[in-house]
Every structure is written in C-alpha cells, then in structure tokens.
C-alpha positions as CSV (number, residue, x, y, z in Angstrom):
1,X,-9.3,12.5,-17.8
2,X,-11.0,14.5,-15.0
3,X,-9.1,15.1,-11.7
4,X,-12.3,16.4,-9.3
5,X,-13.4,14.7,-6.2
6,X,-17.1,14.2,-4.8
7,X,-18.3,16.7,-2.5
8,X,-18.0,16.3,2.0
9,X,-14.5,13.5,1.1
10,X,-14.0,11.0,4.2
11,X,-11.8,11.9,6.6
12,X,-8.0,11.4,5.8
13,X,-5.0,10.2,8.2
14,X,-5.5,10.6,12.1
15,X,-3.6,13.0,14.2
16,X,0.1,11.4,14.5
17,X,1.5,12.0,18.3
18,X,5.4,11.6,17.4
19,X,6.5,11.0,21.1
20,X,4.9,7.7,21.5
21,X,7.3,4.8,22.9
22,X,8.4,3.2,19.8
23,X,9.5,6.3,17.9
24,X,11.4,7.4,21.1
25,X,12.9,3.8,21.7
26,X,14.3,3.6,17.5
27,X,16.9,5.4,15.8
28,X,16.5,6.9,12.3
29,X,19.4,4.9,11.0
30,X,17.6,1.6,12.0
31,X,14.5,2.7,10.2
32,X,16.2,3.7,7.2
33,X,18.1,0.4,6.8
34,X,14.7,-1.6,7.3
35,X,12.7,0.9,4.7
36,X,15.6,0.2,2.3
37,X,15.5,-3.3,2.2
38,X,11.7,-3.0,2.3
39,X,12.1,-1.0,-1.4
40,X,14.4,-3.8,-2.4
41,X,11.8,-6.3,-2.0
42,X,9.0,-4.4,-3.4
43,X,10.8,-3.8,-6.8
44,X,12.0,-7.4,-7.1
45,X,8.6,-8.5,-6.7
46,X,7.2,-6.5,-8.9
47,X,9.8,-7.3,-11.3
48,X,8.7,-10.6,-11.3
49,X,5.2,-10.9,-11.2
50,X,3.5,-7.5,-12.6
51,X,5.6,-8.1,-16.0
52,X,4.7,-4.7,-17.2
53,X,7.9,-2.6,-18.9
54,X,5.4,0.9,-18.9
55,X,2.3,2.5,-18.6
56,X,-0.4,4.7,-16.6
57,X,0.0,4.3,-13.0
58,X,-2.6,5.9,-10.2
59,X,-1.2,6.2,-6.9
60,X,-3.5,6.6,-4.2
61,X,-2.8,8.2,-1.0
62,X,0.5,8.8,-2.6
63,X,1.9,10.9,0.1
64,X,5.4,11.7,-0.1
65,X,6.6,9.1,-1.5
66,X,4.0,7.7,-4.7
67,X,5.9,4.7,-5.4
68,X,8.3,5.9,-8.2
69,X,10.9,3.1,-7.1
70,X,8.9,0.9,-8.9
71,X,7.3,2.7,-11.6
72,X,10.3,4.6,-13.0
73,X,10.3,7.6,-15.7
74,X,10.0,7.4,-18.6
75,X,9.1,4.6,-18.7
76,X,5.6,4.9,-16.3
77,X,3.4,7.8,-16.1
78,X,2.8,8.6,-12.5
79,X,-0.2,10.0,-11.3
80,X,-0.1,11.1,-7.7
81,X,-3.5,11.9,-5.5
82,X,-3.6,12.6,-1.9
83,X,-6.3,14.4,0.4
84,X,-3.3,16.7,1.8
85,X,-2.0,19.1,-0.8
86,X,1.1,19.7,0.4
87,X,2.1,16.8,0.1
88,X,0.5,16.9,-3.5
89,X,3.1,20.0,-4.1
90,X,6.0,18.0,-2.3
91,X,6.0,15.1,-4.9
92,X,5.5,17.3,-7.7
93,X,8.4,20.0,-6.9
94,X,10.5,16.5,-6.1
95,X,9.8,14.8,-9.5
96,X,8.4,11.9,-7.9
97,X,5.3,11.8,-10.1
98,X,4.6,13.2,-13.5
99,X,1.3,14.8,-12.0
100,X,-0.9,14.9,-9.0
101,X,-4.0,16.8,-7.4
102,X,-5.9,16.8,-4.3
103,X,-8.3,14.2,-3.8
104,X,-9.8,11.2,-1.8
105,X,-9.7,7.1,-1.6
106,X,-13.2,6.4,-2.7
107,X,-14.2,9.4,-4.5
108,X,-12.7,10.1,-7.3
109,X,-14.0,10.6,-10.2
110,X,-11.6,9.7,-13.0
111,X,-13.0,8.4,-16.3
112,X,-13.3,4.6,-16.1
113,X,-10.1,2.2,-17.5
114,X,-7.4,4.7,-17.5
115,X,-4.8,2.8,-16.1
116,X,-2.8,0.0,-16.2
117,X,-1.9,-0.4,-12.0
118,X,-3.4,1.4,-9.4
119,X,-1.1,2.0,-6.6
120,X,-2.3,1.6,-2.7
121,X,1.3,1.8,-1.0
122,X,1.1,1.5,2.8
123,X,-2.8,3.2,2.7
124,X,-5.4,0.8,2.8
125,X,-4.8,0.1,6.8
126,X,-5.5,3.8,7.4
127,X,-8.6,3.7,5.4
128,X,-10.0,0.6,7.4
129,X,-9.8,2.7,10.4
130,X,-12.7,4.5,8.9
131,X,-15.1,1.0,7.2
132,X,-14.5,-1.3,4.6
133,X,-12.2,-1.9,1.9
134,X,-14.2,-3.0,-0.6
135,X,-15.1,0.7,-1.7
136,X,-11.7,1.3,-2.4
137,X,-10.9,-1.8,-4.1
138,X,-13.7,-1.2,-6.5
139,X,-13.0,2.1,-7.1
140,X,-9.2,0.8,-8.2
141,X,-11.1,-2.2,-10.3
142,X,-13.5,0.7,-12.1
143,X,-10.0,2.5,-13.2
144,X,-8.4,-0.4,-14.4
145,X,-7.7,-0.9,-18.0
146,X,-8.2,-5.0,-18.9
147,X,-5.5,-7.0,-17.9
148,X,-4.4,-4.1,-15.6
149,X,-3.4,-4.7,-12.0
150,X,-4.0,-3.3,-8.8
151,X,-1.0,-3.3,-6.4
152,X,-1.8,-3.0,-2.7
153,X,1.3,-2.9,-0.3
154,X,0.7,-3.2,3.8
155,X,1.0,-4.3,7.6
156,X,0.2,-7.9,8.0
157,X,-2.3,-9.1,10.9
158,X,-1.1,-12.2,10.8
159,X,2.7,-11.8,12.0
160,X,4.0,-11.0,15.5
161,X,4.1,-7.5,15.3
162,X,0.8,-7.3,13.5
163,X,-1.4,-9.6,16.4
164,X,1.0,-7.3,19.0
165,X,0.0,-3.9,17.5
166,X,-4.0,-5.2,16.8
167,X,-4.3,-5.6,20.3
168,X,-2.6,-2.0,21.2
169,X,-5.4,-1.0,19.3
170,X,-8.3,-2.6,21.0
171,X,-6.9,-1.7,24.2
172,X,-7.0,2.0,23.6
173,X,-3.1,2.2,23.5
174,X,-2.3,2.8,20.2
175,X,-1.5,6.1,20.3
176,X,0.6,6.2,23.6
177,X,3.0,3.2,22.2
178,X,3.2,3.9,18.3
179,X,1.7,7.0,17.3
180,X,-1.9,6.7,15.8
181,X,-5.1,5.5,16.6
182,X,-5.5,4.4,12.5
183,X,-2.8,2.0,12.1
184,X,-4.9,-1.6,11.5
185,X,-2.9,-4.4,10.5
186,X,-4.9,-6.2,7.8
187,X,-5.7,-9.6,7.5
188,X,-4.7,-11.6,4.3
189,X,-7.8,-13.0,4.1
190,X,-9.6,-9.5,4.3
191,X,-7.1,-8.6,1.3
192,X,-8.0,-11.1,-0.3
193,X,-11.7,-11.3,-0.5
194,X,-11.9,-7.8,-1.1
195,X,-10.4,-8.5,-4.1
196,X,-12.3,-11.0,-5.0
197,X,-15.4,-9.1,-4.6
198,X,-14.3,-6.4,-6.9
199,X,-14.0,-9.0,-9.4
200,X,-10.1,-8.9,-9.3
201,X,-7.9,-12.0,-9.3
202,X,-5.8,-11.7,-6.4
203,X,-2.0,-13.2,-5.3
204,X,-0.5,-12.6,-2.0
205,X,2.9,-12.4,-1.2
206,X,5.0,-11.6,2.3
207,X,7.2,-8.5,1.1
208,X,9.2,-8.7,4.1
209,X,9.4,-11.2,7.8
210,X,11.3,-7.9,9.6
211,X,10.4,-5.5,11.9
212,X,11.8,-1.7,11.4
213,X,12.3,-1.7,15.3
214,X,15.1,-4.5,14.9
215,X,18.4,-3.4,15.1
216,X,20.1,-3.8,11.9
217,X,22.4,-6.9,12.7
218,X,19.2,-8.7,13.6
219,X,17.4,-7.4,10.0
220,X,20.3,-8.7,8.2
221,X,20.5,-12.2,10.1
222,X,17.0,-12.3,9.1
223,X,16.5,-11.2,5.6
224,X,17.3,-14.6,4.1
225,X,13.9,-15.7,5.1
226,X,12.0,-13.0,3.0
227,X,13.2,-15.8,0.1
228,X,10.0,-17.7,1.0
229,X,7.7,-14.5,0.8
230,X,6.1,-16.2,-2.3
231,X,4.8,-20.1,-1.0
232,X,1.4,-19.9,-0.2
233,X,1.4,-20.8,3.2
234,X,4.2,-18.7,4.3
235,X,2.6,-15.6,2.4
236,X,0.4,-14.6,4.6
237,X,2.4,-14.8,7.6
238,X,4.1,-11.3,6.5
239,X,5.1,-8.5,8.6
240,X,4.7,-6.0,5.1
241,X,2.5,-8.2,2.6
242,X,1.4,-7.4,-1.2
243,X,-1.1,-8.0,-2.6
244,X,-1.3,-8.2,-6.5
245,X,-5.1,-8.7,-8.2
246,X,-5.5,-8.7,-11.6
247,X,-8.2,-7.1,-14.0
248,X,-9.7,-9.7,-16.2
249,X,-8.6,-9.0,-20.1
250,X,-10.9,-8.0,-23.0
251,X,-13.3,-11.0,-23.9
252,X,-12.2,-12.4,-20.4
253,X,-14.5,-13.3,-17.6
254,X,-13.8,-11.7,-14.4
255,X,-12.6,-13.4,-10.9
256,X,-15.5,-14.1,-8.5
C-alpha cells in the first residue's frame, strides 16, 4: 500500500483564535460531558448499522483523536492520516491507530479497495470551507473495498445551532464568537447527494439533538430525544449527524 501524497496539498485547518465568546462563556467539564455522550451515540450507531466485527479502517483528518472508540484493537486496523504531523506522532506515541503518515483529504494516493470504512470524523465541514465535497467522497469511494462503507460524522445545518452558526459565518463573525472562519455546518441534503454521486448508497442519521454549550442538567433532560436520531424525518434535523453510504458489493450495481 503506498502512503505518499500529490505534490502543492490544499490548505488544511484555519487559524483557530481560542478567545472567542463561546470558548470563554463554556467550561471544560460541560464540554467533556456533551463529547462523552456524543462517543456513546456514535458507537451504538455503529453497532447497529455498520455490522462489521473487523477490518482496515482509513481515518482521514484523523487528528488527535482517529476514531478508535469505534474501531477497537485488535480487532480493526487503524490507519491514521492528517496534513499536520504532529498530530500524526501524537496518535501513534498514544496507541490510537496502528499507523499513520502525513497527508491530505483529496490527494492521496493509496492503492484502490484497501479498506473496508473510511473514516471522515468531524472533517468534512472544514474541507467545504475550501470547495466541494464530492472530491473527497470519491476519493473515500475509490478506497473502498466492495460492500465497504464510508462513515462521515458532522455539524448539521439544519438544527438551531447549525442555521445560528451558518449565519455567524456569512456575517463575517465567525471567528470573534466561536473560533474559526472554516466551521460550515453541512446540509443533509449536501451529504447526501455527494454520496450519491460517488456512487455510494447513503443513510442519514441525527447522532445527537444537544448542544456542547448546554449545561449538563439541560444535556441530560435532553438526551432521551437522540432515541429518534434514526426516523427519516427527524434525521436530518441533527445538531451532530452521520452519515453512513455503502460501497456496492462484487457483481453489484452501484447507487446512482
């Protein structure tokens, strides 16, 4: 398998300004009780739809944490890539992914059908800061094995917090009130077709209704409703939504 990237990579993150207003307004101990429940939900989703005990798993973006709370050793291989290597070292001195290098959301070049779920946790809504999904999606489709999955994990448009924060973006205060100019809440139907048109089939669910600025009384008075994260209509309406699309199986025709 090679692990090289294409010459001049896209940009990567935007510069993250850590006193903005929301990150001065929240303590750690409320953001750690949302991102905990937040793993919960991701895992017992997974559980029940990916229906996969093991395999090869490419985590792009993978940052510092590649998603090893729901692809556990030994029983998954975890690849890690990331256009910051320190962060590459980080996971690998951390044993949170069997192996990782340096490299870039729509340029690598890794030999075709080489695993059974790429990973895009909480990393697609920086990349469409910079153009398009599809690239990305069809780069993930291209790695896929047949019947293997790509598993996308982000910020919902379509929820308060999502319309709130799109239009902090268009009106140039992004940065001031939550940190970064690249934080785009996607839309499900953006998710959606992209996947289509990478000839994935794709399923939507709403990970999670909460917001990590909610104190934790008001997370856990709300949490029940993440129980209807899976109906079709309620899906999309996600504060944290994931998406799941499918590679079509040997002998199988492909999703249009």
């Amino acid at each position: 398998m090679l692990a090289r990237t294409a010459p001049h990579p896209p940009a990567g993150s935007e510069p993250y300004e850590p006193a903005n207003l929301l990150d001065r307004l929240s303590r750690r101990s409320t953001l750690e009780h949302y991102y905990a429940h937040m793993m919960r939900r991701e895992r017992l989703l997974l559980g029940r739809r990916l229906g996969l005990a093991g395999g090869k798993v490419l985590s792009i973006g993978c940052g510092w944490h590649p998603g090893r709370h729901l692809f556990p050793s030994p029983s998954f291989r975890l690849v890690g890539v990331d256009s910051d290597p320190d962060r590459v070292s980080g996971v690998l001195a951390a044993g949170r992914a069997d192996e990782a290098f340096v490299g870039h959301a729509g340029r690598l070049e890794l030999d075709a059908g080489s695993f059974e779920v790429v990973l895009y946790r909480l990393v697609l809504h920086h990349l469409a800061f910079h153009g398009p999904l599809e690239p990305y999606l069809a780069e993930a489709a291209r790695l896929l094995r047949p019947a293997g999955a790509l598993v996308a994990i982000e910020p919902g448009l379509w929820h308060p917090v999502g319309l709130a924060l799109a239009a902090a973006n268009r009106a140039g205060a992004a940065t001031a009130i939550h940190g970064t100019p690249d934080d785009i809440p996607l839309s499900p139907r953006r998710l959606m077709q992209a996947a289509r048109a990478a000839g994935l089939h794709p399923e939507l669910h709403a990970v999670t209704y909460l917001w990590r600025r909610l104190p934790p009384i008001v997370q856990d008075a709300l949490a029940p409703l993440d129980a209807i994260g899976s109906r079709p209509r309620a899906a999309p309406l996600g504060h944290t939504l994931m998406l799941i699309a499918r590679k079509a199986a040997a002998g199988e025709r492909p999703s249009h």
